[in-house]
N, C-alpha and C positions, 0 to 999 in steps of 0.2 A: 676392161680391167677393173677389176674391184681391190681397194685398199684396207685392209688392216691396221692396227696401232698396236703394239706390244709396249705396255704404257710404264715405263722403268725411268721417271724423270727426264736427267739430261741425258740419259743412256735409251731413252724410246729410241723404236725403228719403227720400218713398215714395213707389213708384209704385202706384196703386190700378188692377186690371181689374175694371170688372164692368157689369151692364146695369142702365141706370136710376141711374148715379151724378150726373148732371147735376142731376139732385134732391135729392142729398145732398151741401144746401149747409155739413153741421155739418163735412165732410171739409175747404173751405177755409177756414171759419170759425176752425178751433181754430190755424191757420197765419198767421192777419192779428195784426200788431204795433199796427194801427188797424183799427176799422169803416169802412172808406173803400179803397174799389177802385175800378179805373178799365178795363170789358172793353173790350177790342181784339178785334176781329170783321170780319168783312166782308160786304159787301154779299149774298152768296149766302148765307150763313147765318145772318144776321142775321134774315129772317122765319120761318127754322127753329126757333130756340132761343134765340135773346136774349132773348126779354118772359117766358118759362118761367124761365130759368136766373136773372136779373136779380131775376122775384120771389121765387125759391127762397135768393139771398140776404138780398134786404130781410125777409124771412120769418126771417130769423137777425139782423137789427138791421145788417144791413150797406148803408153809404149806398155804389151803386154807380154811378158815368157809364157812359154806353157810346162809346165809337170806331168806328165804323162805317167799312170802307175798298173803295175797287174791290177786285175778287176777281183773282186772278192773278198768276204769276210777274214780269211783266214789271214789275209794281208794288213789286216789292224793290227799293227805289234810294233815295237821299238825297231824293228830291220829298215820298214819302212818309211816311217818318219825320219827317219835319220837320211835316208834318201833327200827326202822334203828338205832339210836341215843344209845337203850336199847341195839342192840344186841352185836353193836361194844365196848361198853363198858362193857358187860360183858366180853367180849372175848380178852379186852384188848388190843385191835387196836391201832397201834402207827400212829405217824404222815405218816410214812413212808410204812403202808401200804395200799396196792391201791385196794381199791374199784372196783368188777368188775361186769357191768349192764349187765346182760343175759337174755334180755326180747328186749319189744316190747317199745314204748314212754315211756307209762308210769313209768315202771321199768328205763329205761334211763334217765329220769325227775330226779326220786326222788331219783336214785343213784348220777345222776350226784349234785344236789343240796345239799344231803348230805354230800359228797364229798366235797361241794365248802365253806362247814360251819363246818363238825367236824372238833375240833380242830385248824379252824382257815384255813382250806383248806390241803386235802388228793389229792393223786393222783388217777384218775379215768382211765379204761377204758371201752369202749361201746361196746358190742360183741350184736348188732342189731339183733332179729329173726322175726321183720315180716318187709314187704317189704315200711311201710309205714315209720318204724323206719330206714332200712336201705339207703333210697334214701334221707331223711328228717331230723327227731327228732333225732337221733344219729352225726349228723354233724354241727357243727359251734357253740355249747357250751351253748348254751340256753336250763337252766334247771329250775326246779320249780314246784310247783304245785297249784291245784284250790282256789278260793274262792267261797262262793256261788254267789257272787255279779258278777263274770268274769273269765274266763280259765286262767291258768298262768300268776295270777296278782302278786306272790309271789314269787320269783328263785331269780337266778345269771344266768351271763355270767360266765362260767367256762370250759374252753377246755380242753377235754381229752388227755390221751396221745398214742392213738390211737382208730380206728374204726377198728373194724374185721368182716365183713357182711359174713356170711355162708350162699351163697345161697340155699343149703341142708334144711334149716330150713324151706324154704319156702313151702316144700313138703308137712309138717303137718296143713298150716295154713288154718283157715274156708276159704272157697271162700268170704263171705263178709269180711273178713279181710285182703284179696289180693284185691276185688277192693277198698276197703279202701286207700290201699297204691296209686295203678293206678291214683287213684284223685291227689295225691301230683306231682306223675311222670309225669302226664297231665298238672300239671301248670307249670312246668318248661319251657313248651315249648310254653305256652300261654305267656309270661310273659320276654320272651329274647331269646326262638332259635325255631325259625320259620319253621329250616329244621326239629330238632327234630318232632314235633307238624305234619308236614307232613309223617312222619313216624308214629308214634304215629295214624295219621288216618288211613294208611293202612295196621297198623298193630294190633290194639289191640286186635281183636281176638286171636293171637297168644300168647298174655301177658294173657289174660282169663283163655286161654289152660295152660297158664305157660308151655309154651315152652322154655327152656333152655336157646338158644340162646337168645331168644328176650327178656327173662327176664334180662338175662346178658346184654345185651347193654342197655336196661331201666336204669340200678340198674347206669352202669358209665357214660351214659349221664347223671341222673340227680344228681349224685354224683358229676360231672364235674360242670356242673351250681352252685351247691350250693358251693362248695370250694372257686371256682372261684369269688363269690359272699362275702362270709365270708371273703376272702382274703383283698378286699377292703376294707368292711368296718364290722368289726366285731362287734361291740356295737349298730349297726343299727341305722346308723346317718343319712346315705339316703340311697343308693342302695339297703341295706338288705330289706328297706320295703317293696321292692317290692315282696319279695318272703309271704307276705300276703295276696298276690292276692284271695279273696275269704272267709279269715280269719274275717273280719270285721261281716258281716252277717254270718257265721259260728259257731264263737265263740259265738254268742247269742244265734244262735241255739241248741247249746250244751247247754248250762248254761240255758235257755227259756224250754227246754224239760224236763232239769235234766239229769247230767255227764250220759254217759251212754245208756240212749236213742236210740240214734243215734251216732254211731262211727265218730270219728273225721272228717275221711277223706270223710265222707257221709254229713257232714254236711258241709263238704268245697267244695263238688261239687257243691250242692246246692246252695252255696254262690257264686259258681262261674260263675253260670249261673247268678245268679241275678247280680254281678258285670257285666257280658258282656252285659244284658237289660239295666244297668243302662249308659253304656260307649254306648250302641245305645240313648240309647232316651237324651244324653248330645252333641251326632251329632259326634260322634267319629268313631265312627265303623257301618258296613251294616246290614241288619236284618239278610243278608244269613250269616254275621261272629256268629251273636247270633245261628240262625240256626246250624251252624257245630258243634261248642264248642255244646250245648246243645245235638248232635244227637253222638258225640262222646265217652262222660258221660254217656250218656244212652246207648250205645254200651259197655262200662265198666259195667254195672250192676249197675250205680251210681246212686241215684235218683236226679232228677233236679227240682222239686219242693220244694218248702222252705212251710214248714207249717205257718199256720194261726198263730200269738201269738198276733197280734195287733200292729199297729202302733204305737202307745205308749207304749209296751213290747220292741220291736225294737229298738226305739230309747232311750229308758232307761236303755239297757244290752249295746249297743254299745256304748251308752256315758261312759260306765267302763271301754272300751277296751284300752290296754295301747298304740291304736296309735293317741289316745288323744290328739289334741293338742291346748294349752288355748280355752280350753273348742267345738272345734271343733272335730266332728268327722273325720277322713283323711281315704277316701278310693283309692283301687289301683285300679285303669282303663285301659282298654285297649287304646290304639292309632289304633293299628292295632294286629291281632293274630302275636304273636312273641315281641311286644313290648309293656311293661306297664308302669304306672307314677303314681305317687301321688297325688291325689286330694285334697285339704281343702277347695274345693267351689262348692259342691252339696247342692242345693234348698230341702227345708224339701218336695214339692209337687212334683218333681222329684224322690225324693227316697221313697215315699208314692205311688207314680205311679207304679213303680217295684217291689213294693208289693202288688199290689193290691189291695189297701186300700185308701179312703180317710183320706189325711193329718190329723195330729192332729189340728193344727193350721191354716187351709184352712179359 
């Protein structure tokens, strides 16, 4: 097991990597303020690991419910929190006890977001099982769920009080749902570590393979990046936005297709191809940098084409996105592979060009 620090004063946690930690229940144990948990899981991996993980708690004195939910993006909305809201209340959940998300984003969203409103704020922890949740959605406290209008236009900032990544987990997950993740572990190293991103080229076959090692150094370099990042600036005032790199044209994707569709991290490749064409043709970067990012995504299993929805779809789903700013869209650009920055001054016939589309307004 290797540990992390997500370094936020009296509010640090730690992130734990290792295999076989779903069993080591003494990891959440020594974090509950009560014996009294309440897991949040879903329907698909609920006959995987819940009656395992459940009695690896009670096996530590911890009296635990379980919340069992449909499996799927499209289930992030108010229907179903409200469920969440139904069960802890029948079950009589106090303040003091903590919420524990045994899933993938989504389940970490809506647990952590529950968590940051029953009762006025519960304690949560993250126990991440696919690899998109454990390098990403599981770290830095950003929970919520959809609107039709935009992806997690509705959460809180709310930090857990720890992350437990079981890379075990990773064994059952589809293969489009590990390179789901690899999309997220790929911008890491587009976006601030250069050496990563070079590894990352000569190596992502071996993350394909889900090879042991190489997923284990994926999982704490971009666990490293992201802590390191949250450390700074946690509310996402600047630095944090960078780790949107791809998110801007993504999240329309998502929400332009219908939740679901297209898995998150399929539509942030996408996205993140089109951010490196649009960081070439603003005279930032070379055609071979579009060229690499582009042929290493699709070495991932990722696709790099962004569907058709229309230039004025585009630019009517991103005008929702929350990185909004008086009334500008703000996207994240490369400089060079390894570093990115924030934009608020892209031309509507520039980012119509990287669509392939004439402007609305040409």
């Amino acid at each position: 097991m290797h540990t992390l620090t997500v370094a936020l004063a009296d509010r640090s946690y730690p992130i734990h990597v290792g295999a076989g930690l779903l069993s080591r229940a003494e990891l959440i144990a020594e974090k509950l303020p009560q014996r009294r948990a309440a897991i949040i899981t879903n329907s698909t991996l609920a006959p995987l690991y819940l009656a395992p993980f459940r009695a690896a708690l009670e096996s530590h004195g911890i009296d635990a419910v379980s919340i069992v939910l449909p499996d799927g993006e499209v289930y992030k909305n108010w229907e179903i929190l409200n469920k969440i809201f139904d069960a802890l209340l029948e079950h009589r959940c106090e303040r003091k006890t903590t919420l524990i998300a045994l899933g993938g984003g989504v389940i970490g969203d809506l647990a952590g977001f529950a968590a940051a409103v029953y009762q006025r704020g519960v304690p949560f922890i993250q126990v991440p099982t696919t690899l998109l949740a454990q390098v990403d959605s599981a770290v830095g406290g950003k929970t919520g769920i959809n609107h039709a209008l935009g992806k997690n236009m509705i959460g809180a900032f709310y930090q857990p009080l720890a992350v437990i990544a079981d890379t075990d987990t990773l064994s059952t997950l589809p293969d489009r749902e590990l390179a789901a993740g690899v999309a997220e572990v790929i911008k890491y190293g587009l976006i601030r570590d250069a050496a990563f991103f070079d590894w990352l080229e000569k190596n992502i076959g071996r993350l394909t393979a889900r090879e042991p090692e190489a997923l284990a150094h994926a999982i704490e370099c971009s666990c490293r990046n992201k802590a390191e990042i949250v450390a700074l600036d946690e509310r996402e005032t600047s630095v944090r936005a960078l780790l949107n790199f791809g998110h801007t044209f993504g999240h329309a994707i998502e929400a332009g297709l219908g939740y679901g569709t297209w898995l998150h991290g399929e539509a942030v490749a996408a996205g993140m191809v089109l951010a490196a064409k649009l960081s070439h043709r603003m005279g930032l970067i070379a055609r071979e940098d579009v060229a690499l990012v582009t042929d290493v995504l699709g070495r991932a299993r990722l696709p790099v084409a962004a569907p058709d929805l229309g230039i004025d779809r585009y630019l009517d789903l991103m005008g929702h996105d929350k990185k909004v700013e008086e009334g500008r869209i703000r996207f994240i650009l490369l400089k060079r592979i390894g570093e990115a920055f924030v934009s608020n001054g892209v031309p509507e016939t520039e980012l119509a060009g990287v669509l392939g589309m004439r402007a609305a307004h040409a």
